[in-house]
PDB file of N, CA, C and O in Angstrom:
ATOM      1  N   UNK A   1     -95.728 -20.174 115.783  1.00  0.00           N
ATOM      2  CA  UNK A   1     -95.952 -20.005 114.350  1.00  0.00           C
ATOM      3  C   UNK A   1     -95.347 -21.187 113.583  1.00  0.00           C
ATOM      4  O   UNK A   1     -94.311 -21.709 113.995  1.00  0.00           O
ATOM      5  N   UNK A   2     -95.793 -21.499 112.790  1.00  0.00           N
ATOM      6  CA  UNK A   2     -95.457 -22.286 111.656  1.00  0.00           C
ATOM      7  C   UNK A   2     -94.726 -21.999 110.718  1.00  0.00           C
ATOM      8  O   UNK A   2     -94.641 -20.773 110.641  1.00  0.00           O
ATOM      9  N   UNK A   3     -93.983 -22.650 109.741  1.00  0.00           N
ATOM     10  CA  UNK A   3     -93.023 -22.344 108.585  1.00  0.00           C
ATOM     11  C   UNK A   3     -93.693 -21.544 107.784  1.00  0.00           C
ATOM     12  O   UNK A   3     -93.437 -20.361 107.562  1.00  0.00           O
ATOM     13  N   UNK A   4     -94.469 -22.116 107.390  1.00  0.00           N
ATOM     14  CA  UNK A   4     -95.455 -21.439 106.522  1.00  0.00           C
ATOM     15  C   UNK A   4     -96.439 -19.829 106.946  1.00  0.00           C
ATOM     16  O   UNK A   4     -96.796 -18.928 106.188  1.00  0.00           O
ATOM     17  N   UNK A   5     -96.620 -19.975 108.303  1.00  0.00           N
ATOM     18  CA  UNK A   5     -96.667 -18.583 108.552  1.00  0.00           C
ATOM     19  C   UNK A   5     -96.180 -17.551 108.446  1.00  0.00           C
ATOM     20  O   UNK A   5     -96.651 -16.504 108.001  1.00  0.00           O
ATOM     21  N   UNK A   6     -94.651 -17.905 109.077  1.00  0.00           N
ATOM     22  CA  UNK A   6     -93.254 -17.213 109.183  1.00  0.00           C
ATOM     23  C   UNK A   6     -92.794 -16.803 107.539  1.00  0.00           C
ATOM     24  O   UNK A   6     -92.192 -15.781 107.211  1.00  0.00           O
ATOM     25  N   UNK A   7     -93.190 -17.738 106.766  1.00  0.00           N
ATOM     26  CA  UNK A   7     -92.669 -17.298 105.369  1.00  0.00           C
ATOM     27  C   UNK A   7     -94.018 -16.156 104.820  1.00  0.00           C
ATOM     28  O   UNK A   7     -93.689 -15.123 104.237  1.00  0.00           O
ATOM     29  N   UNK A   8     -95.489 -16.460 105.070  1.00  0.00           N
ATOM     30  CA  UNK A   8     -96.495 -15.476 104.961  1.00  0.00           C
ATOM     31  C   UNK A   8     -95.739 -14.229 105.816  1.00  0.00           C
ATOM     32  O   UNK A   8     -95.375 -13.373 105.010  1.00  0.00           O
ATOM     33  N   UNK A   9     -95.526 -14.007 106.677  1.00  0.00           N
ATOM     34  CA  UNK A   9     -95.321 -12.927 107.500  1.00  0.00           C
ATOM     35  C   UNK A   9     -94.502 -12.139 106.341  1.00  0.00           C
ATOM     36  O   UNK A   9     -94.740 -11.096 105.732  1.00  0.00           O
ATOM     37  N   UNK A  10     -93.533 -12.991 106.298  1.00  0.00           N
ATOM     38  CA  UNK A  10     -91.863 -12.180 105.626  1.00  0.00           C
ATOM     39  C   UNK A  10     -92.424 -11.591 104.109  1.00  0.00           C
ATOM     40  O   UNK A  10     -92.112 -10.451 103.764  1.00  0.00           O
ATOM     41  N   UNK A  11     -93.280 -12.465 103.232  1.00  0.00           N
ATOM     42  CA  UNK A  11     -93.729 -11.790 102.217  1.00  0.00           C
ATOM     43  C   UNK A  11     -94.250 -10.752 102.766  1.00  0.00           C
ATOM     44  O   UNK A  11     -93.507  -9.770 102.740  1.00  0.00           O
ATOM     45  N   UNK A  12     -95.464 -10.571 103.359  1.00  0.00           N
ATOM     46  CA  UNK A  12     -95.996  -9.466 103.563  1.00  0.00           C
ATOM     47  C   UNK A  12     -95.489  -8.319 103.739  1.00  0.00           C
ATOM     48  O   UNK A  12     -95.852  -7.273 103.202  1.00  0.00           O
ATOM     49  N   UNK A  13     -94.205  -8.546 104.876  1.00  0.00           N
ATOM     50  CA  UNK A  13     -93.583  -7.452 105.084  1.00  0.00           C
ATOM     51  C   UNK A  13     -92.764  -6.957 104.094  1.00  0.00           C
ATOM     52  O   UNK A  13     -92.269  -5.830 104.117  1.00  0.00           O
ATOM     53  N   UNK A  14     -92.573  -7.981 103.006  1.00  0.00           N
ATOM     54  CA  UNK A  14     -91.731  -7.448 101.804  1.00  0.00           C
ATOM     55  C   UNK A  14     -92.513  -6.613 101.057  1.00  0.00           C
ATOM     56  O   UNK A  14     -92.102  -5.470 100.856  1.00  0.00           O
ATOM     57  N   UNK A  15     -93.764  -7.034 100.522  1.00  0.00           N
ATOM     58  CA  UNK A  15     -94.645  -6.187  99.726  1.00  0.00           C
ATOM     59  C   UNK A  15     -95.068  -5.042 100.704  1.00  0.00           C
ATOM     60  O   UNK A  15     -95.491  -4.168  99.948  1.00  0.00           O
ATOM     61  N   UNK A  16     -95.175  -4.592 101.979  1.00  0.00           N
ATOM     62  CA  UNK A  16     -95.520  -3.526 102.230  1.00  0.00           C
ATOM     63  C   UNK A  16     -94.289  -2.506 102.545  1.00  0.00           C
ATOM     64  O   UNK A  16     -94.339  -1.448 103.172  1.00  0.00           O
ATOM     65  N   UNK A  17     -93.014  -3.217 101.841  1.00  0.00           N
ATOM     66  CA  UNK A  17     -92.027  -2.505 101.632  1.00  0.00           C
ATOM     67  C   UNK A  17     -91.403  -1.930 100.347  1.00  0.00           C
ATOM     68  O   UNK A  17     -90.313  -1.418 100.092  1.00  0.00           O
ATOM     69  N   UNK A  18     -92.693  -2.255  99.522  1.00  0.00           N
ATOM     70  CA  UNK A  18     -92.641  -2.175  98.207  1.00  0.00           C
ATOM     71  C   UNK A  18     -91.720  -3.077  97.603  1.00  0.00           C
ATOM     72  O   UNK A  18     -91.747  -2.950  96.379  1.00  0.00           O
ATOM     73  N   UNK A  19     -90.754  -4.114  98.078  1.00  0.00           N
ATOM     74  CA  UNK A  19     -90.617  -5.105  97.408  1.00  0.00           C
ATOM     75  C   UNK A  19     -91.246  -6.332  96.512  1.00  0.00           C
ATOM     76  O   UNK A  19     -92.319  -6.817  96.872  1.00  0.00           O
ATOM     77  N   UNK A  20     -90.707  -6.734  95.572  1.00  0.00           N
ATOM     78  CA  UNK A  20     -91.124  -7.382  94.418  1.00  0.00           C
ATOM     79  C   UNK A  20     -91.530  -9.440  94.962  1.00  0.00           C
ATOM     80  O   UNK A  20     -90.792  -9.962  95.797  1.00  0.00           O
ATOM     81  N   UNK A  21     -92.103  -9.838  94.657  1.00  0.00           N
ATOM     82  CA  UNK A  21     -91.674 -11.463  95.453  1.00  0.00           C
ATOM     83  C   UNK A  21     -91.963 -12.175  93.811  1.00  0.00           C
ATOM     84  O   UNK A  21     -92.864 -12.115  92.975  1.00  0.00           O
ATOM     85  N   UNK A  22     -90.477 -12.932  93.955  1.00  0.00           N
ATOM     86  CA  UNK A  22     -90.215 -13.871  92.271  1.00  0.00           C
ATOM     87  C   UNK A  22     -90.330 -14.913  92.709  1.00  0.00           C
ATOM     88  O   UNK A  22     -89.984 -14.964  93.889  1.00  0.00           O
ATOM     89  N   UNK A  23     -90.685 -15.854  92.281  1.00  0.00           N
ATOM     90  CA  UNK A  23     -90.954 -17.393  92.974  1.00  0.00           C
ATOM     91  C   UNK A  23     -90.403 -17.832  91.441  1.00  0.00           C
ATOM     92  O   UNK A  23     -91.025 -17.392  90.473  1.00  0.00           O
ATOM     93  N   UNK A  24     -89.100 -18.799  91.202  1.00  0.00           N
ATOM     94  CA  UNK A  24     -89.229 -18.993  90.185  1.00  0.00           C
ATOM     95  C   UNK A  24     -89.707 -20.404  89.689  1.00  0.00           C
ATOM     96  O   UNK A  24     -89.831 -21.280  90.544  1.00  0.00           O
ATOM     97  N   UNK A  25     -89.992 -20.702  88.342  1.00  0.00           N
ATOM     98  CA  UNK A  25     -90.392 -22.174  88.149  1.00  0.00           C
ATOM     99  C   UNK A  25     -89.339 -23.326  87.359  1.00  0.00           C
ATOM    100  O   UNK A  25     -89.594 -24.182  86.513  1.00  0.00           O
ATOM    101  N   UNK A  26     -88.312 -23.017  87.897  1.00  0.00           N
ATOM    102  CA  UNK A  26     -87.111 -23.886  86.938  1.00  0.00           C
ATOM    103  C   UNK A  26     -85.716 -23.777  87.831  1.00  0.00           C
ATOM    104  O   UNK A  26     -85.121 -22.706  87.958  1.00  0.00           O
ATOM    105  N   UNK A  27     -85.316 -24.891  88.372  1.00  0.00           N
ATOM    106  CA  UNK A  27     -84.074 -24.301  88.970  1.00  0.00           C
ATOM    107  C   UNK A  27     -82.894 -25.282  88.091  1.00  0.00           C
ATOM    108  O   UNK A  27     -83.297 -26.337  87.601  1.00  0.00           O
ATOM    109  N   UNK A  28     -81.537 -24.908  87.933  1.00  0.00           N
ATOM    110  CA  UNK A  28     -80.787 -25.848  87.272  1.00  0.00           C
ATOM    111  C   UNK A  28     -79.895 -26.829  87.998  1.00  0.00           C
ATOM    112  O   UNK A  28     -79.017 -27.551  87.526  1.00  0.00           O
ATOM    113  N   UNK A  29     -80.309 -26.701  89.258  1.00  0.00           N
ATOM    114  CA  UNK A  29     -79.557 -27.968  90.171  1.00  0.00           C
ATOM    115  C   UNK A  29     -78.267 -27.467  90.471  1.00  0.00           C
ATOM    116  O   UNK A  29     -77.600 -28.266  91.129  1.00  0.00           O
ATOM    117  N   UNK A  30     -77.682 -26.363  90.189  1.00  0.00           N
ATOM    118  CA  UNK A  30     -76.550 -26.394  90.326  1.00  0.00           C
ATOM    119  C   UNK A  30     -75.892 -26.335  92.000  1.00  0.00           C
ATOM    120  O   UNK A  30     -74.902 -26.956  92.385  1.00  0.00           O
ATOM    121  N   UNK A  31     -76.724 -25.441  92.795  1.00  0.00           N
ATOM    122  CA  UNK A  31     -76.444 -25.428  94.239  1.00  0.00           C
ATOM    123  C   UNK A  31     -76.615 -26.717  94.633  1.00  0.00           C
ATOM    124  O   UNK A  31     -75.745 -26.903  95.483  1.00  0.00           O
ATOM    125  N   UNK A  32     -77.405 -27.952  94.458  1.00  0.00           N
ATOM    126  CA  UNK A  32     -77.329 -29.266  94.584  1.00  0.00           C
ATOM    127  C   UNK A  32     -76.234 -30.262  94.395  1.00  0.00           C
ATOM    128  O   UNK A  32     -76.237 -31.398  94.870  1.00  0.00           O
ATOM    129  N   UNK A  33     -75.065 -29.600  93.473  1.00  0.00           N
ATOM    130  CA  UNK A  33     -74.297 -30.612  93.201  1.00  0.00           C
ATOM    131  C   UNK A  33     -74.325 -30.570  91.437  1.00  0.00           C
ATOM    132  O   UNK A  33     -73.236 -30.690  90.876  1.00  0.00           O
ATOM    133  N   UNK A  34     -75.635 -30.392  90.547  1.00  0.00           N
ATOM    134  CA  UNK A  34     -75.543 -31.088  89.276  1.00  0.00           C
ATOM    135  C   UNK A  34     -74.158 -30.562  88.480  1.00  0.00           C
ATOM    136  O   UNK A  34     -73.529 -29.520  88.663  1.00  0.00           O
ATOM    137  N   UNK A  35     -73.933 -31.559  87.614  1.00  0.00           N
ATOM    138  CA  UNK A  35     -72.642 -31.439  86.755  1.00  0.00           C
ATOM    139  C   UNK A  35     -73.145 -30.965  85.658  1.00  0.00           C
ATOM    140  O   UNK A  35     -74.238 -31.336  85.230  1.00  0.00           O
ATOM    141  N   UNK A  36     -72.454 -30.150  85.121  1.00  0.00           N
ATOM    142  CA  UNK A  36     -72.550 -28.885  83.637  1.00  0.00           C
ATOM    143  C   UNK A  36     -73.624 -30.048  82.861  1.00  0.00           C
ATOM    144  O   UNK A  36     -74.679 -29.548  82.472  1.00  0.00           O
ATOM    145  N   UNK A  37     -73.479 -31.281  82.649  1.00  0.00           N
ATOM    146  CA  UNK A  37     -74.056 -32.227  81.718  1.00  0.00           C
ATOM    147  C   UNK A  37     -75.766 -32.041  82.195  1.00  0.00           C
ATOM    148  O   UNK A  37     -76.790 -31.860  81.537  1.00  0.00           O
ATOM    149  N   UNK A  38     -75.547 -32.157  83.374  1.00  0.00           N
ATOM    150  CA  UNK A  38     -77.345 -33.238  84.313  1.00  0.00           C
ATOM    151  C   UNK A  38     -77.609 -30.944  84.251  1.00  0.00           C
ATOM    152  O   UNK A  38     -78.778 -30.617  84.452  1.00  0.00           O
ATOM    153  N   UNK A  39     -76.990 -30.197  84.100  1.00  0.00           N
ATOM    154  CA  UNK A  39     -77.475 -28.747  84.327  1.00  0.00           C
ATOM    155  C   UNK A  39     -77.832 -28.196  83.043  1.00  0.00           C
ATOM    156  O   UNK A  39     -78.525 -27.179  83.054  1.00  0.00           O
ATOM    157  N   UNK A  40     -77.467 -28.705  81.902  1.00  0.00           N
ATOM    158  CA  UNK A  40     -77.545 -27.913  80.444  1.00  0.00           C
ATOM    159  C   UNK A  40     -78.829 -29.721  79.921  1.00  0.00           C
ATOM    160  O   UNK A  40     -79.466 -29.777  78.869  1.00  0.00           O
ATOM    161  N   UNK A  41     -78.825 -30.563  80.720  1.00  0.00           N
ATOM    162  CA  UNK A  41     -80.271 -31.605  80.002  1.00  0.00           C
ATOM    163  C   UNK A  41     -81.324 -31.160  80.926  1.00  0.00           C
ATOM    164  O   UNK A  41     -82.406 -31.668  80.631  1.00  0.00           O
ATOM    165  N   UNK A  42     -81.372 -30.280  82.078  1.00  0.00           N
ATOM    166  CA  UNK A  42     -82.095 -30.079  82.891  1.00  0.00           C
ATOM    167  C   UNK A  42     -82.911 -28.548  81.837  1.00  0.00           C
ATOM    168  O   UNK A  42     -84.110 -28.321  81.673  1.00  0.00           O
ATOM    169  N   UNK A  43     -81.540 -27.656  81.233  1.00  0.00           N
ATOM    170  CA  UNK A  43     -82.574 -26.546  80.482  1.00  0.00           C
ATOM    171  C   UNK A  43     -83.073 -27.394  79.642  1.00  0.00           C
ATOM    172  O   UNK A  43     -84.297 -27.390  79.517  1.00  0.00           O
ATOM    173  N   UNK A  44     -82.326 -28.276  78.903  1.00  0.00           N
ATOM    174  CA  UNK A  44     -83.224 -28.614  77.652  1.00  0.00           C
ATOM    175  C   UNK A  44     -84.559 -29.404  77.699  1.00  0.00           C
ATOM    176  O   UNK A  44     -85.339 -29.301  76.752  1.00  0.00           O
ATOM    177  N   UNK A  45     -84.783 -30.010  78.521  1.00  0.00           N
ATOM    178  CA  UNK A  45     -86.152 -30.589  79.108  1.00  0.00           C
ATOM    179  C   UNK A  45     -87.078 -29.510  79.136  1.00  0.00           C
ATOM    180  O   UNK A  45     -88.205 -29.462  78.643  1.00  0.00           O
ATOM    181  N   UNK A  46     -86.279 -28.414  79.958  1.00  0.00           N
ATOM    182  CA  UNK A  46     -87.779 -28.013  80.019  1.00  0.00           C
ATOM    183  C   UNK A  46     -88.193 -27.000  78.719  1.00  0.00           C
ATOM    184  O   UNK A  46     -89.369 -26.789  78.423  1.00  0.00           O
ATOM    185  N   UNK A  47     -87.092 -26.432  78.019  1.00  0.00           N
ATOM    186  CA  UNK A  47     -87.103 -25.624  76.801  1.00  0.00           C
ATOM    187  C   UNK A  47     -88.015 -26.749  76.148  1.00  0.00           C
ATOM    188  O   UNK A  47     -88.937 -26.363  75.428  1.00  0.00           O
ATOM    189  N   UNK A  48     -87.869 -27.823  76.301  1.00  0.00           N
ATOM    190  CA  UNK A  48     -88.529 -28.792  74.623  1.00  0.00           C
ATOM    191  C   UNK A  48     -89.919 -28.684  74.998  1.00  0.00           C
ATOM    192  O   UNK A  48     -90.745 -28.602  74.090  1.00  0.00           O
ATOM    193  N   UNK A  49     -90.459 -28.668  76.707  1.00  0.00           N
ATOM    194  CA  UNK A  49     -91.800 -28.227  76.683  1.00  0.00           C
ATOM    195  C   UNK A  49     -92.585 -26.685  76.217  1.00  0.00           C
ATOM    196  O   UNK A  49     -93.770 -26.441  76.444  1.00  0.00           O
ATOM    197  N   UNK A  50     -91.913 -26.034  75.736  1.00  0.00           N
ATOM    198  CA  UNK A  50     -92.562 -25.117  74.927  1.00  0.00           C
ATOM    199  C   UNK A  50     -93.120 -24.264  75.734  1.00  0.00           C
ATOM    200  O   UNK A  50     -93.790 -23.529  75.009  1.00  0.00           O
ATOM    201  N   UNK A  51     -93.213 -23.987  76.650  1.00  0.00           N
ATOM    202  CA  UNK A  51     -94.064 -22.784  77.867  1.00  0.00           C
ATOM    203  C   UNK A  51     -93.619 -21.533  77.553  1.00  0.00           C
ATOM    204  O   UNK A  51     -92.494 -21.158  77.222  1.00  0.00           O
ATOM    205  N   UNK A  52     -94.787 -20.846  77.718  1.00  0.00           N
ATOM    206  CA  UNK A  52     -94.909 -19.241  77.379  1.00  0.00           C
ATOM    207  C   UNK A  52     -93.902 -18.788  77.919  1.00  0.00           C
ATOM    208  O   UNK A  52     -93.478 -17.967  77.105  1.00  0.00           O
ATOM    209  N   UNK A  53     -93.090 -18.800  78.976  1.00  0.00           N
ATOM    210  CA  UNK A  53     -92.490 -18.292  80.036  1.00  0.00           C
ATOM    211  C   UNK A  53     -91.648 -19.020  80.646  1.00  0.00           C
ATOM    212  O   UNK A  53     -91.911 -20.159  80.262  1.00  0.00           O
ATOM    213  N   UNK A  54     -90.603 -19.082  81.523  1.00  0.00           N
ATOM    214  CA  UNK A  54     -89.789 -19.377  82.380  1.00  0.00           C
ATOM    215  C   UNK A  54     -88.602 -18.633  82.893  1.00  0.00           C
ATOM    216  O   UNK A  54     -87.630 -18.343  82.195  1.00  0.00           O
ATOM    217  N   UNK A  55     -88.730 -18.363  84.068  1.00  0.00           N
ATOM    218  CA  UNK A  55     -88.101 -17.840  85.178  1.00  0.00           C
ATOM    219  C   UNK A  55     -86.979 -18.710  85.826  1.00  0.00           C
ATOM    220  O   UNK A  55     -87.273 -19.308  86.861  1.00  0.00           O
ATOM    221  N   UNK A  56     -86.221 -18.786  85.519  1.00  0.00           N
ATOM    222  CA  UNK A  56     -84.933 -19.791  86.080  1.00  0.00           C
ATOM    223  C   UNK A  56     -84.240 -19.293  87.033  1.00  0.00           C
ATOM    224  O   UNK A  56     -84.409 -18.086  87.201  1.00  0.00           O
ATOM    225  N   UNK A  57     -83.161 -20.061  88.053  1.00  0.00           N
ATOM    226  CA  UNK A  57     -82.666 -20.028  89.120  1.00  0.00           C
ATOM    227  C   UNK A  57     -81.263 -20.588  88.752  1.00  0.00           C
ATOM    228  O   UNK A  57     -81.067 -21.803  88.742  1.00  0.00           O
ATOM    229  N   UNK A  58     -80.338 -19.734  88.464  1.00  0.00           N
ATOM    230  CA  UNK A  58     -79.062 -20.741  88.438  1.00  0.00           C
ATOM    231  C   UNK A  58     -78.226 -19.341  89.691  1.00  0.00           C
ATOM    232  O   UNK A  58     -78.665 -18.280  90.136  1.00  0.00           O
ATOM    233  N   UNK A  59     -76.957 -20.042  89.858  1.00  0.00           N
ATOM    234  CA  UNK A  59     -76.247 -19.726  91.161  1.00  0.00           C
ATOM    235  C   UNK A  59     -74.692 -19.646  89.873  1.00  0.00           C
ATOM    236  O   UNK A  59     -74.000 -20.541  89.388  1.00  0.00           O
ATOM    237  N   UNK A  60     -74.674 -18.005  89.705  1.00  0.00           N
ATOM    238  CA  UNK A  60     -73.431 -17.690  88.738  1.00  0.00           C
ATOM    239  C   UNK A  60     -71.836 -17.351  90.013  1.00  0.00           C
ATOM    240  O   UNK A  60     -70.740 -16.815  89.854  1.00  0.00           O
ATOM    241  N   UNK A  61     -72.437 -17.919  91.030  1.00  0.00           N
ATOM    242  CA  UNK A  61     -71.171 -18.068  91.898  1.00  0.00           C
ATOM    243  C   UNK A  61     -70.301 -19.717  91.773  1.00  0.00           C
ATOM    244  O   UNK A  61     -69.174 -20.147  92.018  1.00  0.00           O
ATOM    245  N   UNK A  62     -71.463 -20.195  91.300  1.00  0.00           N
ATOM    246  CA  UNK A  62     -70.528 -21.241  90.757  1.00  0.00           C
ATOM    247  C   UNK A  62     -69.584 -21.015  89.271  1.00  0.00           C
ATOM    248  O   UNK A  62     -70.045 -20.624  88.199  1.00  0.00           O
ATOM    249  N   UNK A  63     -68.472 -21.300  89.492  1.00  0.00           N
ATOM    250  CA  UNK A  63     -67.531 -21.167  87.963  1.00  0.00           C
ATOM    251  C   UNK A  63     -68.050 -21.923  86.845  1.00  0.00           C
ATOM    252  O   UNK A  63     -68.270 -21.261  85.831  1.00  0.00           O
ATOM    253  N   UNK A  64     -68.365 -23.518  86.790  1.00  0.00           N
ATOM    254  CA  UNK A  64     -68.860 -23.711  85.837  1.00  0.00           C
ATOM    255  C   UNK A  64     -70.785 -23.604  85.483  1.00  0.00           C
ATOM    256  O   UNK A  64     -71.148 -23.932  84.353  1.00  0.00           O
ATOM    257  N   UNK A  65     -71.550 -23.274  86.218  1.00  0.00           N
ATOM    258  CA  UNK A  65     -72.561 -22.256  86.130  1.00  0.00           C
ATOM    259  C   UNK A  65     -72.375 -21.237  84.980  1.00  0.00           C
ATOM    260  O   UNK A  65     -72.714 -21.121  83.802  1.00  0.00           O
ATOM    261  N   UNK A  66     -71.619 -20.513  85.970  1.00  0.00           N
ATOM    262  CA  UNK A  66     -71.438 -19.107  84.789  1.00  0.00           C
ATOM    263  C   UNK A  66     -70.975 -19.213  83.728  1.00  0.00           C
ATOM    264  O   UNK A  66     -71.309 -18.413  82.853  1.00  0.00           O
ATOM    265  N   UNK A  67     -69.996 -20.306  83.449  1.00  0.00           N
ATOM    266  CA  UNK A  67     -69.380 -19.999  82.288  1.00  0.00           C
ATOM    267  C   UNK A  67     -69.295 -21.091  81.237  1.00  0.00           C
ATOM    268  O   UNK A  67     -68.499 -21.136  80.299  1.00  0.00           O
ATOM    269  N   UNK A  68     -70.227 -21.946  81.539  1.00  0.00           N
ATOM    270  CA  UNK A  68     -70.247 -23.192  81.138  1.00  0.00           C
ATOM    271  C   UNK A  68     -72.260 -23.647  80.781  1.00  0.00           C
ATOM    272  O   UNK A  68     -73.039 -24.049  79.917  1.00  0.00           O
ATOM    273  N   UNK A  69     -72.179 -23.277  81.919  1.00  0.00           N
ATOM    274  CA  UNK A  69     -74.000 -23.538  81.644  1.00  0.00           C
ATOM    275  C   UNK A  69     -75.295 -22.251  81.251  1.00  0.00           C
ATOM    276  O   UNK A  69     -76.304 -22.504  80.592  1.00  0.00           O
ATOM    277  N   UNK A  70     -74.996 -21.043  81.765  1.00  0.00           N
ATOM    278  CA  UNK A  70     -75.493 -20.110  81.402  1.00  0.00           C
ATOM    279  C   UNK A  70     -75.286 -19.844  80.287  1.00  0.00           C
ATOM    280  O   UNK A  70     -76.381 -19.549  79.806  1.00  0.00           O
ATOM    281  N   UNK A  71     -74.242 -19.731  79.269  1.00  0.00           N
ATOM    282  CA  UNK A  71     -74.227 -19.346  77.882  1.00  0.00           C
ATOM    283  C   UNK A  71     -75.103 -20.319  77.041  1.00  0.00           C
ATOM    284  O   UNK A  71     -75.685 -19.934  76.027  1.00  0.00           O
ATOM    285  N   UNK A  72     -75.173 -21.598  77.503  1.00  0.00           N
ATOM    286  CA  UNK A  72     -75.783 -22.804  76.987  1.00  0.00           C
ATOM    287  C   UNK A  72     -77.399 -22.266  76.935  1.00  0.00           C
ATOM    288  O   UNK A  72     -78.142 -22.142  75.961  1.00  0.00           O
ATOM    289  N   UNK A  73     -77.587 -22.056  78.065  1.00  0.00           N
ATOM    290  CA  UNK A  73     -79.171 -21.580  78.421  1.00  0.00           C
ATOM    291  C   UNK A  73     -79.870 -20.579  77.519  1.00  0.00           C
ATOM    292  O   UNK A  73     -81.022 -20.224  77.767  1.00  0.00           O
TER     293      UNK A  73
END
């Protein structure tokens, strides 16, 4: 099997477990390394594009995440 199979498989088995599947479209870099600065110009980029919607990904196990960049957001 392939990556891509293996990840088809695992959805499937999620939805026929009545689980939900979120794919989101915005992540804030923070599990990467980004610093509170490159993580709060990363929301504002994409806030200034105006989209109906966005689903974000930040990691509130980081300290300055949570308490530094999420209130910003």
């Amino acid at each position: 099997m392939t990556k891509t199979d293996t990840a088809l498989t695992k959805i499937l088995v999620a939805a026929a477990d009545g689980q939900a599947i979120v794919v989101w479209d915005f992540d804030s870099g923070d599990s990467v390394g980004y610093t509170v600065k490159q993580s709060k110009d990363a929301y504002k980029n994409i806030a200034n594009q105006i989209l109906k919607t966005i689903l974000t990904l930040s990691h509130e196990t980081n300290e300055t995440s949570a308490l530094q960049v999420l209130p910003y957001a």
